[in-house]
KETIPA-534009 format. One record per residue: residue number from 1; y, x, z of N, C-alpha, C, O in turn; residue in three letters. Coordinates in pm, 1 decimal. Layout:
BEGIN
SITE/NUM/Y/X/Z/Y/X/Z/Y/X/Z/Y/X/Z/ALA
...
end
This chain:
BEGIN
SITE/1/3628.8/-260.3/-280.2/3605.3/-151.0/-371.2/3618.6/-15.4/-303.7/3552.4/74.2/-356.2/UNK
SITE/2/3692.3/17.3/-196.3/3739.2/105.6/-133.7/3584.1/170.2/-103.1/3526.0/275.5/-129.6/UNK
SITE/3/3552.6/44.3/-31.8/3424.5/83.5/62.6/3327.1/134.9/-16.4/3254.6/224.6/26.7/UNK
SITE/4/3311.7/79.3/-155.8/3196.0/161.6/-234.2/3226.5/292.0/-299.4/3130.7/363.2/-329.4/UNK
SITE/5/3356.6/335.5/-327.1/3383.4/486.7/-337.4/3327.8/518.1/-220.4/3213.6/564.0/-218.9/UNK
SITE/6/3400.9/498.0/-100.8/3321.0/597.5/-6.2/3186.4/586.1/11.1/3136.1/687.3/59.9/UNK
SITE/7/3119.0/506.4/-10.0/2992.4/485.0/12.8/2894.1/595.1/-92.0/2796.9/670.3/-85.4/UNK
SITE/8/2980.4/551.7/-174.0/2927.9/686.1/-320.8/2898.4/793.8/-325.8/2797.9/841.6/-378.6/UNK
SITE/9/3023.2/871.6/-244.9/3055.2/963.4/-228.3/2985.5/1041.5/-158.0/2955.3/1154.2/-197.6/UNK
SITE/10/2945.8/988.3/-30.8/2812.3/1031.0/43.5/2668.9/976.8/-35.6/2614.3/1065.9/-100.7/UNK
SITE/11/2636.4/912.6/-36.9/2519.8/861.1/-137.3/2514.1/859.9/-258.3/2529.3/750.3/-312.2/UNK
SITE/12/2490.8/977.8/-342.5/2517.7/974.0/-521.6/2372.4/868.6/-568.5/2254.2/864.7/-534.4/UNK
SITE/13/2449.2/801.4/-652.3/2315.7/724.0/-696.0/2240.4/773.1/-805.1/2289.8/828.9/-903.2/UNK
SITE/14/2123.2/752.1/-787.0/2033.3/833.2/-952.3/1944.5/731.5/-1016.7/1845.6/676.3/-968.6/UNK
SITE/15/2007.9/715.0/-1154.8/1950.9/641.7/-1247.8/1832.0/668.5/-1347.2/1845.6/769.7/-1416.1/UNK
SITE/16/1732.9/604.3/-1363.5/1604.3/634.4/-1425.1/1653.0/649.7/-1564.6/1726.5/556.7/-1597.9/UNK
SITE/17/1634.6/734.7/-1650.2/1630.2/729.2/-1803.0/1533.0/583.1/-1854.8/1418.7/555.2/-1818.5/UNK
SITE/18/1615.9/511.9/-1942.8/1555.6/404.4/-1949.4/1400.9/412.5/-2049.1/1345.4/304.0/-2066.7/UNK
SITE/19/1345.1/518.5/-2101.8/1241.9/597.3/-2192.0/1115.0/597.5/-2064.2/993.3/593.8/-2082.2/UNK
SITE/20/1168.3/601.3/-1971.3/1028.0/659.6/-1903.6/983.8/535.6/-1845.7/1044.3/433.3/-1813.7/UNK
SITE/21/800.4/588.3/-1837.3/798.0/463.6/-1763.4/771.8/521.6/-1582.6/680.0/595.3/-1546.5/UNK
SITE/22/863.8/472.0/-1506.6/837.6/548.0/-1351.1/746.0/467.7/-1319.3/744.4/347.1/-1343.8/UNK
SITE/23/651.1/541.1/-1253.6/495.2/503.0/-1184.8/526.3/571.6/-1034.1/567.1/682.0/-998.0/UNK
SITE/24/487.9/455.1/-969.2/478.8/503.1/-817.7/355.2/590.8/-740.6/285.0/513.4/-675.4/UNK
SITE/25/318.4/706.8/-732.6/213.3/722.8/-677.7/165.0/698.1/-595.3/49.6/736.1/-575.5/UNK
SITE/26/248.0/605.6/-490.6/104.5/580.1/-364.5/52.7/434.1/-405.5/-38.1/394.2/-332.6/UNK
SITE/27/94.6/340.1/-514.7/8.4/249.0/-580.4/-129.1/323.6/-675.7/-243.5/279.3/-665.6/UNK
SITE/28/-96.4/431.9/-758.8/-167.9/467.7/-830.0/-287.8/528.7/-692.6/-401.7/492.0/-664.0/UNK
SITE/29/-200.2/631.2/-634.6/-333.7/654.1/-525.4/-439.1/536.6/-443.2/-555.9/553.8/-408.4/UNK
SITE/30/-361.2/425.6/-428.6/-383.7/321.8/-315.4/-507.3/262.9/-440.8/-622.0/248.3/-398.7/UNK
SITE/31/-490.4/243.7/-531.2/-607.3/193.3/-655.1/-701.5/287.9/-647.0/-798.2/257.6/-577.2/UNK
SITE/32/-702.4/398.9/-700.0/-791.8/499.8/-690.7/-902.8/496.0/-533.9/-1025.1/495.7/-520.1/UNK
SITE/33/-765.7/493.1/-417.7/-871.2/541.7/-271.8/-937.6/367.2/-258.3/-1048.8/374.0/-206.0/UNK
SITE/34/-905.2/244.4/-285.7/-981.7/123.0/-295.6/-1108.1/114.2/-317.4/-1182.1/37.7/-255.5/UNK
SITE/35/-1147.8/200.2/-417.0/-1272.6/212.4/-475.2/-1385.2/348.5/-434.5/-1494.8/375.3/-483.7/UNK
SITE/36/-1312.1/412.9/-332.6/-1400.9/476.4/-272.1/-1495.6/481.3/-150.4/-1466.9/409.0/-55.1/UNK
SITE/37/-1597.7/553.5/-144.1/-1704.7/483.7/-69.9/-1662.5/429.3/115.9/-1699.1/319.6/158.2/UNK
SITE/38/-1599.0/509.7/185.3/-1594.3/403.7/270.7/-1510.4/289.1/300.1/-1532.8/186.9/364.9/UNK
SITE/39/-1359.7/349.9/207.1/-1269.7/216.1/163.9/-1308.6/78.9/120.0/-1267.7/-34.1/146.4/UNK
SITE/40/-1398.7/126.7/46.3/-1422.3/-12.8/-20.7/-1561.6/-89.9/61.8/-1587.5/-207.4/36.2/UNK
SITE/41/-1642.1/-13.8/157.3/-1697.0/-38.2/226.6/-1662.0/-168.2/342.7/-1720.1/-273.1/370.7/UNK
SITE/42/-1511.1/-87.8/402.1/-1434.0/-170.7/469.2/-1348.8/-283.9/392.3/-1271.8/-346.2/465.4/UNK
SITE/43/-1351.0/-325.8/234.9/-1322.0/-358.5/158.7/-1389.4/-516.2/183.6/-1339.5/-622.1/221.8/UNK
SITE/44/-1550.7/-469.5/135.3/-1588.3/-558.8/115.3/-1621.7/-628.9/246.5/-1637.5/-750.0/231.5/UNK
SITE/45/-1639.2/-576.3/394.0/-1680.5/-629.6/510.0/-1557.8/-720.3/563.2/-1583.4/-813.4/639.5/UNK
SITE/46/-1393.6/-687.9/514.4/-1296.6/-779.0/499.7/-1312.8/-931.6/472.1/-1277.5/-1032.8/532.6/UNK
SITE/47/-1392.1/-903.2/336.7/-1383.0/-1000.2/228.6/-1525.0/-1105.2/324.0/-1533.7/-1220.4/366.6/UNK
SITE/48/-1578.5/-1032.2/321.9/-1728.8/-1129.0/407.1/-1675.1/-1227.3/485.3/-1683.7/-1349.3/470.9/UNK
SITE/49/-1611.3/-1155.2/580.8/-1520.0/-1201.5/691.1/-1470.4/-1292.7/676.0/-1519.6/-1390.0/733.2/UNK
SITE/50/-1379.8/-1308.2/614.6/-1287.6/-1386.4/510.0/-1323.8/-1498.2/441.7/-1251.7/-1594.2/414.4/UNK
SITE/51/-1459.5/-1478.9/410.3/-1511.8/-1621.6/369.9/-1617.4/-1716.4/453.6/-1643.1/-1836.6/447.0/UNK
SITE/52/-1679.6/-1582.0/555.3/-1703.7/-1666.6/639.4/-1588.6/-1794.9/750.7/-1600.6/-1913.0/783.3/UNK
SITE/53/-1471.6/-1672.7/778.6/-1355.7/-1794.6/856.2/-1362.0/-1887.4/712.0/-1437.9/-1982.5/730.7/UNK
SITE/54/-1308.4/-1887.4/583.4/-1294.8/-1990.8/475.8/-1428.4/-2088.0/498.9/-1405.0/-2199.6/452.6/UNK
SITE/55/-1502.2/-2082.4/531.2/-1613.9/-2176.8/515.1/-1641.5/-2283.4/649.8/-1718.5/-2378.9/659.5/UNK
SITE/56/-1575.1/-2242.8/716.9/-1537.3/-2303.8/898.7/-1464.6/-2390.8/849.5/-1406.0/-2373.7/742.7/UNK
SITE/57/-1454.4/-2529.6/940.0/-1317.6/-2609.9/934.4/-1233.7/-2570.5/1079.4/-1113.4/-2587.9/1099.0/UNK
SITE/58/-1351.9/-2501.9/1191.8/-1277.6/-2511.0/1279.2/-1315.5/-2373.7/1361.1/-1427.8/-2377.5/1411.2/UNK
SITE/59/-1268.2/-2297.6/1374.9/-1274.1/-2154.0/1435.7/-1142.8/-2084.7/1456.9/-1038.0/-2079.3/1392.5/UNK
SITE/60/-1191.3/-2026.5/1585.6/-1070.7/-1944.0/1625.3/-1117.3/-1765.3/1572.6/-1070.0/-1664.4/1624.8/UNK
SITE/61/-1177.5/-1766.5/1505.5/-1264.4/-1620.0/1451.1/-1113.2/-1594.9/1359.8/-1058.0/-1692.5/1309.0/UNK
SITE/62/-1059.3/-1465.8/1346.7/-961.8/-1391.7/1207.0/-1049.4/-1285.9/1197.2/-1144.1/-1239.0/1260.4/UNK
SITE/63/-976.7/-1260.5/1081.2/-1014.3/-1131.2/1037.5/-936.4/-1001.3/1040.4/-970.6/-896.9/985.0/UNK
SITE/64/-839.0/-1019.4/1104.7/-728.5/-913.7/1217.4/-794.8/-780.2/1154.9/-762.9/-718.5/1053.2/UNK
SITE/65/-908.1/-753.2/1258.5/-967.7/-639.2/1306.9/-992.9/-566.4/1152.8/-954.5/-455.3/1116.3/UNK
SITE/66/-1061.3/-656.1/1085.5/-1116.4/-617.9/992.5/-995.6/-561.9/863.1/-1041.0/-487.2/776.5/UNK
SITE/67/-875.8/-593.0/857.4/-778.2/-589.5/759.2/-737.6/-481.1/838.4/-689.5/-397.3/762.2/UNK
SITE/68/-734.0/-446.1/943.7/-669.9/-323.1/1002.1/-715.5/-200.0/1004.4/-647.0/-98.2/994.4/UNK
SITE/69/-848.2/-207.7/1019.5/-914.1/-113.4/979.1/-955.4/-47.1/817.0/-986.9/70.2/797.0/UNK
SITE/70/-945.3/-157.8/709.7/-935.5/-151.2/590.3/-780.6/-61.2/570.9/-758.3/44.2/511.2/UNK
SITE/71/-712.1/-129.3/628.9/-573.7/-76.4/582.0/-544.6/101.6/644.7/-488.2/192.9/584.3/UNK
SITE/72/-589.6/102.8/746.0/-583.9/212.5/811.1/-681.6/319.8/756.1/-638.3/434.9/760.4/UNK
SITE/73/-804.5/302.1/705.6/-837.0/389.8/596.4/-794.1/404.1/434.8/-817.3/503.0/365.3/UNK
SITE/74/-728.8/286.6/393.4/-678.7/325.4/282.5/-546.4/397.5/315.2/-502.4/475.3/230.5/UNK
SITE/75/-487.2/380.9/416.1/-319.5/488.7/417.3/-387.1/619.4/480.8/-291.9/693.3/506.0/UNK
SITE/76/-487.4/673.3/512.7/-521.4/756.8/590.3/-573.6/837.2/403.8/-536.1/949.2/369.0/UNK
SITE/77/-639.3/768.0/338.6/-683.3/841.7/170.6/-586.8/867.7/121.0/-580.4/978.2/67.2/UNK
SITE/78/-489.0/793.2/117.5/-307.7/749.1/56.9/-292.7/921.6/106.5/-311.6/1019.9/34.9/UNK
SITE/79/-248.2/918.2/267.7/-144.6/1013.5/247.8/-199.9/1167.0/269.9/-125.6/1249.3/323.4/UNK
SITE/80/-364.8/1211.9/216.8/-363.4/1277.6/168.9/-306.3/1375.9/38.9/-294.7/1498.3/32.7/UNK
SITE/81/-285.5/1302.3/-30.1/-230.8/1362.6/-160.7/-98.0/1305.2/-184.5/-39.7/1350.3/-283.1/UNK
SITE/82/-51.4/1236.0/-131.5/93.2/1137.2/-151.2/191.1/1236.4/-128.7/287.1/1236.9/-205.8/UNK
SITE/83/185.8/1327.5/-31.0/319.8/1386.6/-24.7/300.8/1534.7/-149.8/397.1/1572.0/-216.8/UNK
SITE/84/195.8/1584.8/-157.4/238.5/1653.4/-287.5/260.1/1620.1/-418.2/266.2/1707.6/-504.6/UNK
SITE/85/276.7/1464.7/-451.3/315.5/1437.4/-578.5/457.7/1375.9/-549.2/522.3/1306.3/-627.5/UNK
SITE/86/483.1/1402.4/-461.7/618.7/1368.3/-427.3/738.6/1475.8/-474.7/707.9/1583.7/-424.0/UNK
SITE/87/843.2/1487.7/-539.4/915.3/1532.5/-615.0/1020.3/1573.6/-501.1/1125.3/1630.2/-531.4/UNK
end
């Protein structure tokens, strides 16, 4: 018990009013930038990918490249606006 006073003490904890509903914005952003034109571009060339390895029984082909680059333009849309809705 000791240890969590002090722990407290430096770290105040903050509790949500149980009324609200808290929404995360870089999900709400990450939905929004999904559906834009070159996101979802790299979206769907994922997904191609993806079913082409699914349709193989035997290949050394992933789709690595392709999820990385998807991902790397959706956090690149993300953290345009992410840090000013940040509180």
């Amino acid at each position: 018990m000791a240890a969590r006073k002090w722990f407290s003490s430096f770290f105040p904890s903050v509790k949500a009013q149980e009324e609200e509903d808290i929404v995360d914005p870089q999900t709400v952003l990450r939905e929004k930038c999904a559906q834009q034109g070159h996101t979802a571009q790299l979206w769907e060339k994922y997904q191609a990918c993806n079913d082409r390895v699914n349709s193989r029984s035997q290949t050394t082909e992933t789709c690595v490249e392709e999820l990385f680059d998807y991902l790397h333009e959706l956090d690149h849309c993300v953290t345009k606006t992410l840090f000013s809705k940040l509180k």
